[in-house]
Each structure stands twice: as structure tokens, then as C-alpha cells.
C-alpha positions, 0 to 999 in steps of 0.5 A: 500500500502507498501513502501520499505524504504531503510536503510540509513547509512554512515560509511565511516569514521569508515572505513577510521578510524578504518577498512581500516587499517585492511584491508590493512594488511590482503591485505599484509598477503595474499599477502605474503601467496600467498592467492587470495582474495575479499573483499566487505564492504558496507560503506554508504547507501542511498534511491539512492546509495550504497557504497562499498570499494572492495578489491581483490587479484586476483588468476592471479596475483599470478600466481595460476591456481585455479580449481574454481574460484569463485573470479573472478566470484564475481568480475564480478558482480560488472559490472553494465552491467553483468547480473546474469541468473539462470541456466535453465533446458530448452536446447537451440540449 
């Protein structure tokens, strides 16, 4: 029988340290740009629980009307609630 041991890590305080400051200027440089964003960084890890520090700059706020945005497609995901569905070939009627 094979077990799946999660990997456990906590790096929040490298985060909180060295990372988030980084993140906070490349933030003010998109914003500054007009450059929409998301930004996810796993920052602890156990057997139960992950952690993420999640950053977006959304394209509505910036009043952009993009062609495709992915942004606001991957912020979805982070609903527990929104369950991702492959595209299926059978039609539905």
C-alpha cells in the first residue's frame, strides 16, 4: 500500500521578510503601467492546509476591456465552491 505524504513547509516569514516587499512594488509598477495582474505564492504547507498570499490587479479596475481574460478566470478558482469541468465533446440540449 502507498501513502501520499504531503510536503510540509512554512515560509511565511521569508515572505513577510524578504518577498512581500517585492511584491508590493511590482503591485505599484503595474499599477502605474496600467498592467492587470495575479499573483499566487504558496507560503506554508501542511498534511491539512495550504497557504497562499494572492495578489491581483484586476483588468476592471483599470478600466481595460481585455479580449481574454484569463485573470479573472484564475481568480475564480480560488472559490472553494467553483468547480473546474473539462470541456466535453458530448452536446447537451
Amino acid at each position: 500500500m502507498t501513502y501520499n505524504m504531503k510536503t510540509s513547509f512554512d515560509k511565511q516569514a521569508t515572505y513577510n521578510d524578504t518577498i512581500k516587499q517585492k511584491v508590493q512594488e511590482l503591485q505599484k509598477l503595474c499599477i502605474l503601467e496600467k498592467l492587470p495582474m495575479f499573483l499566487s505564492i504558496c507560503t506554508k504547507n501542511d498534511e491539512d492546509t495550504t497557504w497562499y498570499e494572492n495578489i491581483m490587479i484586476s483588468p476592471e479596475t483599470m478600466d481595460l476591456d481585455l479580449s481574454y481574460n484569463v485573470i479573472s478566470k484564475m481568480v475564480l478558482c480560488l472559490n472553494d465552491d467553483f468547480k473546474i469541468v473539462p470541456k466535453s465533446d458530448i452536446e447537451v440540449s
